[in-house]
Every structure is written in C-alpha cells, then in structure tokens.
BAFI-3210 file (N, C-alpha, C; in Angstrom, 3 decimals, decimal comma, padded with zeros to 6 digits):
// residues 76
n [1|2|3|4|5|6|7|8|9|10|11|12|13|14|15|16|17|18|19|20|21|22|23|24|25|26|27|28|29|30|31|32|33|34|35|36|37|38|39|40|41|42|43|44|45|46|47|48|49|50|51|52|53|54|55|56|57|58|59|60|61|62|63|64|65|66|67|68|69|70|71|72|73|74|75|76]
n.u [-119,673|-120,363|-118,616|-120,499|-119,609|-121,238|-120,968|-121,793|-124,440|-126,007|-126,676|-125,837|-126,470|-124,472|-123,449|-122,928|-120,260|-119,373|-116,497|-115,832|-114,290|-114,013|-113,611|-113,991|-117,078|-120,334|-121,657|-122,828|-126,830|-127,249|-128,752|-130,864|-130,328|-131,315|-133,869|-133,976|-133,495|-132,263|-130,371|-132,253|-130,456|-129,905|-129,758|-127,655|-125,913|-125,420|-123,997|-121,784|-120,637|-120,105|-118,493|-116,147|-115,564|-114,399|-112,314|-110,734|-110,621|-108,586|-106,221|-105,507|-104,565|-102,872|-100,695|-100,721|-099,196|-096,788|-095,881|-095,002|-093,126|-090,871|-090,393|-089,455|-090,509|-092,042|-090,807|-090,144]
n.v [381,278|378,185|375,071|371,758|368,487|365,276|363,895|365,074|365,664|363,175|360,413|357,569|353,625|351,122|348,088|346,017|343,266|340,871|338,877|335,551|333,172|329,991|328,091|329,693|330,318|329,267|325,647|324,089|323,034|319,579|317,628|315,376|312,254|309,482|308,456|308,729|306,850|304,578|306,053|306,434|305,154|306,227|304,674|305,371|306,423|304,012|302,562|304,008|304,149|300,948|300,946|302,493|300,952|299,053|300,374|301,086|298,477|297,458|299,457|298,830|296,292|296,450|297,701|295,658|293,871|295,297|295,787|293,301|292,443|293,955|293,277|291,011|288,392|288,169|287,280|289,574]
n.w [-022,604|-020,968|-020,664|-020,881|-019,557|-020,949|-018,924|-016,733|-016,672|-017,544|-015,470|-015,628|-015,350|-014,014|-014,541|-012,221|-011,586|-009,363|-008,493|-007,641|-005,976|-006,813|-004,550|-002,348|-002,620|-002,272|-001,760|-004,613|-005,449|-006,114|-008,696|-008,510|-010,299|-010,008|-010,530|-013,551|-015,388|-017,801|-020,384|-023,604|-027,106|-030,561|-033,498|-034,959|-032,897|-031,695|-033,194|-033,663|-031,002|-030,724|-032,613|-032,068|-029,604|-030,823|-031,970|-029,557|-028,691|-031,126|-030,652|-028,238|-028,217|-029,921|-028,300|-026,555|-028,089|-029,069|-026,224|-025,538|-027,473|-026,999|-025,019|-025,474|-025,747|-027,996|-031,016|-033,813]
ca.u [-120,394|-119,365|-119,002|-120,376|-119,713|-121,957|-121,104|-122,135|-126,251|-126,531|-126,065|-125,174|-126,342|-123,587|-123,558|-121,090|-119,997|-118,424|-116,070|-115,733|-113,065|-114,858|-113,258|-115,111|-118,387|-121,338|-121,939|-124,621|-127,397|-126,876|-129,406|-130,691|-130,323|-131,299|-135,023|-134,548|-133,515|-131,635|-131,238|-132,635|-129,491|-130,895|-128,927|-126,240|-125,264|-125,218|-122,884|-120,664|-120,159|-119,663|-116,797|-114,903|-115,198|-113,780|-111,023|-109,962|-109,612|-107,863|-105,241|-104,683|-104,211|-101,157|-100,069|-099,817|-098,035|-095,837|-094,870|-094,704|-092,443|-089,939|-090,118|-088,712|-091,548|-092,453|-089,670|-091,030]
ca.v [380,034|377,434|373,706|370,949|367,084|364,558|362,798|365,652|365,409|361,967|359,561|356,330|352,919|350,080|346,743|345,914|341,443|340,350|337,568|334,720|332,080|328,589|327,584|330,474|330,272|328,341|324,701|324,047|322,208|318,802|316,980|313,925|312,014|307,726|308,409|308,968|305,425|304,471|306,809|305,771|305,444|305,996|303,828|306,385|306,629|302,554|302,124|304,955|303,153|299,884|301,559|303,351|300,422|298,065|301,133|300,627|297,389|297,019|300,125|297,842|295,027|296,385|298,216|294,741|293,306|296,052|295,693|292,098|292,505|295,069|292,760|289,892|287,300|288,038|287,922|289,685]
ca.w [-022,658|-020,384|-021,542|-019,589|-020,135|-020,592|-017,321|-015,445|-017,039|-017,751|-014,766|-016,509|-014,802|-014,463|-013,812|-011,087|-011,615|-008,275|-008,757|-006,526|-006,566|-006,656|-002,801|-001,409|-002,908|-001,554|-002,505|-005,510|-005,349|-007,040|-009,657|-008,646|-011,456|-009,994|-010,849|-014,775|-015,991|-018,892|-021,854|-025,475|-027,857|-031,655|-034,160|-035,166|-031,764|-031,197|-034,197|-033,237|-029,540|-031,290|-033,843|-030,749|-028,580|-031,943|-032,437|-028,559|-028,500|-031,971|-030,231|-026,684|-028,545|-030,909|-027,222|-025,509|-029,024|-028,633|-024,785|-025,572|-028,527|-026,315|-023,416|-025,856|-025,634|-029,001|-032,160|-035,018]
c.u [-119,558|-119,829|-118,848|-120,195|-120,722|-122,598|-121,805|-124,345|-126,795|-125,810|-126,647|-125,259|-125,362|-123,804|-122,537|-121,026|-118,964|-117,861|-115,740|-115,159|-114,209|-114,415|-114,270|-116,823|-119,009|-121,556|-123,038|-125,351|-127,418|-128,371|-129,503|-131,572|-131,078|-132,760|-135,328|-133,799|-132,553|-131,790|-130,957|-131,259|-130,351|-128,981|-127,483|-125,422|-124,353|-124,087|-121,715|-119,592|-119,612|-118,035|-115,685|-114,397|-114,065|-112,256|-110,047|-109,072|-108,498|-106,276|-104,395|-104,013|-102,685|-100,379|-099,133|-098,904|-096,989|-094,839|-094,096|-092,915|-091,278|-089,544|-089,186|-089,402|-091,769|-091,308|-090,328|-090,274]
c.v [378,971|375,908|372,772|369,906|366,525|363,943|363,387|365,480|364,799|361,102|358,314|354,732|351,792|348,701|346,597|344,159|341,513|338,840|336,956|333,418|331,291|327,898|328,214|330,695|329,075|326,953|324,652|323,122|321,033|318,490|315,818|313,167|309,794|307,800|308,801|307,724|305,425|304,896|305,680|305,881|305,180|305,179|304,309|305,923|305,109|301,772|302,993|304,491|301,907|300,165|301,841|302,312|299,318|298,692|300,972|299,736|296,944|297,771|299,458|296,783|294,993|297,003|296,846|294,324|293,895|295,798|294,234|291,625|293,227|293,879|290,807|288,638|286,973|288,295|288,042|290,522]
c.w [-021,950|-020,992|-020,212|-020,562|-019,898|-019,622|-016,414|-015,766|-017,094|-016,676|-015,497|-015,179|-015,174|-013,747|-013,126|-010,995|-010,735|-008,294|-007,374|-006,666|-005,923|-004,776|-002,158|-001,741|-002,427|-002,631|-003,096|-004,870|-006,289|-007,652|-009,230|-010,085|-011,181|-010,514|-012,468|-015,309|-017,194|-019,913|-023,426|-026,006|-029,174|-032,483|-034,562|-034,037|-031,383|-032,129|-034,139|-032,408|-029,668|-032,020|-032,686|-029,940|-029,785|-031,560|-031,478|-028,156|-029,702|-031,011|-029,010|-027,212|-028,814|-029,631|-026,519|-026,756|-028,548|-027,404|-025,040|-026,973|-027,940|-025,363|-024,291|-025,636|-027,310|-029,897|-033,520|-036,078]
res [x|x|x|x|x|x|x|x|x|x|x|x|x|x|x|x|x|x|x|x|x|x|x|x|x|x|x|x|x|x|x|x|x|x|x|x|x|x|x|x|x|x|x|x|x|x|x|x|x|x|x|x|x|x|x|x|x|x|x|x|x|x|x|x|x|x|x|x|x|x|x|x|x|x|x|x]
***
C-alpha cells in the first residue's frame, strides 16, 4: 500500500499580498472636502472644546509665569 499526502490530491488556493513601500506606489485620489460646509457640534462636544481650550490656556499661562519667574522678572 503506498501512502500519498494530501498536497498531492488537494490543490489548495492561496492568496498571494504584494507589498509596496508607500514612495513607490501610485498617488491616491484625494476627497474634495470645500463643498461640505461647517460641521454641526452637539453640546457635549461644544463644552468639551470650551474645557480643553480653558485647560490650554490655564497650562501657557503658568508656562509664561514660569519662564518669567526663571528669567528673574518675577520674585516669588
């Protein structure tokens, strides 16, 4: 009795993924985006943007103290 393998009875399809470094590949097509207008913000969002922009400026503020305080303007 002779023994066959699988491989030899069942041909087996494969996917073959050709990679392509981003230099050599073709440029996309972009999205034009000037014809959809200003998006909706719902209230969450508008108090979020408000908080972050608060949190920024509170962080610049104590930055310039800081430089100002190093640089000897300020004695604290």
């Amino acid at each position: 009795m002779t023994m066959t393998r699988l491989d030899d009875n069942v041909q087996q399809e494969r996917t073959v993924f050709f990679v392509v470094h981003p230099l050599d590949a073709m440029p996309e097509e972009k999205v034009e985006t000037e014809h959809l207008g200003p998006m909706r913000m719902t209230r969450t969002v508008r108090i979020c943007l408000f908080a972050l922009r608060g949190y920024l400026s509170l962080m610049f503020g104590l930055l310039a103290f800081r430089v100002l305080q190093l640089a000897g303007v300020i004695h604290g």
